[in-house]
N, C-alpha and C positions, 0 to 999 in steps of 0.2 A: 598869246594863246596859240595852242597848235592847230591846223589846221584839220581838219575831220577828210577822210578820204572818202571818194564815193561812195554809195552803197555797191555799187555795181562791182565794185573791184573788190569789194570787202568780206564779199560771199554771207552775210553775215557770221562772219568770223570779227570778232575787235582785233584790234591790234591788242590788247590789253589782257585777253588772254593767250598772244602768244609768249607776253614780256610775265606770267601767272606760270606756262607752261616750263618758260625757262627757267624759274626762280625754281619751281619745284624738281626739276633737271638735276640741276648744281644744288641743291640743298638749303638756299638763298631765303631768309624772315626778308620779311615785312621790316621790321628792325634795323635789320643787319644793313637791307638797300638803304632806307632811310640815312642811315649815318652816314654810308658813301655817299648818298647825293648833298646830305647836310640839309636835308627837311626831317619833319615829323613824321612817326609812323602812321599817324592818322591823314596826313596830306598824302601819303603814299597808296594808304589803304581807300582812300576818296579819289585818286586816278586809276587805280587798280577795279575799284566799281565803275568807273564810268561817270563820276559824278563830279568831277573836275579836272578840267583840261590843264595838263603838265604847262610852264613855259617852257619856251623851244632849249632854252639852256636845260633844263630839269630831265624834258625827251632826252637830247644827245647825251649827257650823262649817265642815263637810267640805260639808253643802247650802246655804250660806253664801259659800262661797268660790269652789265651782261655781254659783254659780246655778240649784240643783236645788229643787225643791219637796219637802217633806217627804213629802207625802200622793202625788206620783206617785213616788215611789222607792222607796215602801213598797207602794203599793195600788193604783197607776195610776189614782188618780182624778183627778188635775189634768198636763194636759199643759204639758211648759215650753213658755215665751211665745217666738215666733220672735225675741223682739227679746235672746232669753236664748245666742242661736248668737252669739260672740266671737272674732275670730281668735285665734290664739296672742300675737301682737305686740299687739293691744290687753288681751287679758290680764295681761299681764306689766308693760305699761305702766300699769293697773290697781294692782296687785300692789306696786308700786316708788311710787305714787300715796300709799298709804295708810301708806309707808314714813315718806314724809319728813316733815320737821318742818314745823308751819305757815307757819313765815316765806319756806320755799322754795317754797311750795305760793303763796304770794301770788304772788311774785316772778316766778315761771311763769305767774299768771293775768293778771301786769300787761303781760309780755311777749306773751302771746298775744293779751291786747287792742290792743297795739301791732301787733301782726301782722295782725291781722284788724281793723285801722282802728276800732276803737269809741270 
């Protein structure tokens, strides 16, 4: 289980909804994280309330996937990097990236070189 960070440091702020904040950021279900982490939307939506503590692998995944920093989501001491704001569509387009198998992942880098004259 993850550990709970002070109250003190937590301003009553959760961490839980700054990982709410970002989902709604990038355009990011309940759903969509679910499948990247490979739990259920309802296990997602029960650490999202507050009502069950992520394991530490499910955390680093969930700040992984969002491009959240561990240490601001817990303690606010590391703010994300501007270059960490993503539309929804490159998201997804991200997301579907890491899907495919490597030989389509060439195929698409040799086209794009083709596209962009390299």
């Amino acid at each position: 289980m993850l550990a709970r960070a002070p109250k003190s440091k937590m301003k009553d702020y959760q961490w839980q909804d700054r990982v709410k904040e970002r989902m709604i950021e990038i355009g990011v279900t309940q759903s969509e994280l679910a499948n990247q982490l490979g739990i259920t939307q309802g296990a997602v939506s029960s650490i999202l309330n507050g009502n069950t503590d992520p394991k530490l692998e499910t955390f680093c995944a969930m700040c992984q996937a969002l491009s959240l920093s561990a240490d601001w989501l817990l303690f606010d001491e590391l703010k994300p990097k501007s270059s960490d704001n993503i539309s929804k569509s490159a998201y997804k387009v991200a997301l579907a990236w890491q899907r495919l198998p490597h030989n389509y992942k060439r195929d698409i880098e040799r086209a794009i070189d083709i596209l962009t004259l390299k």
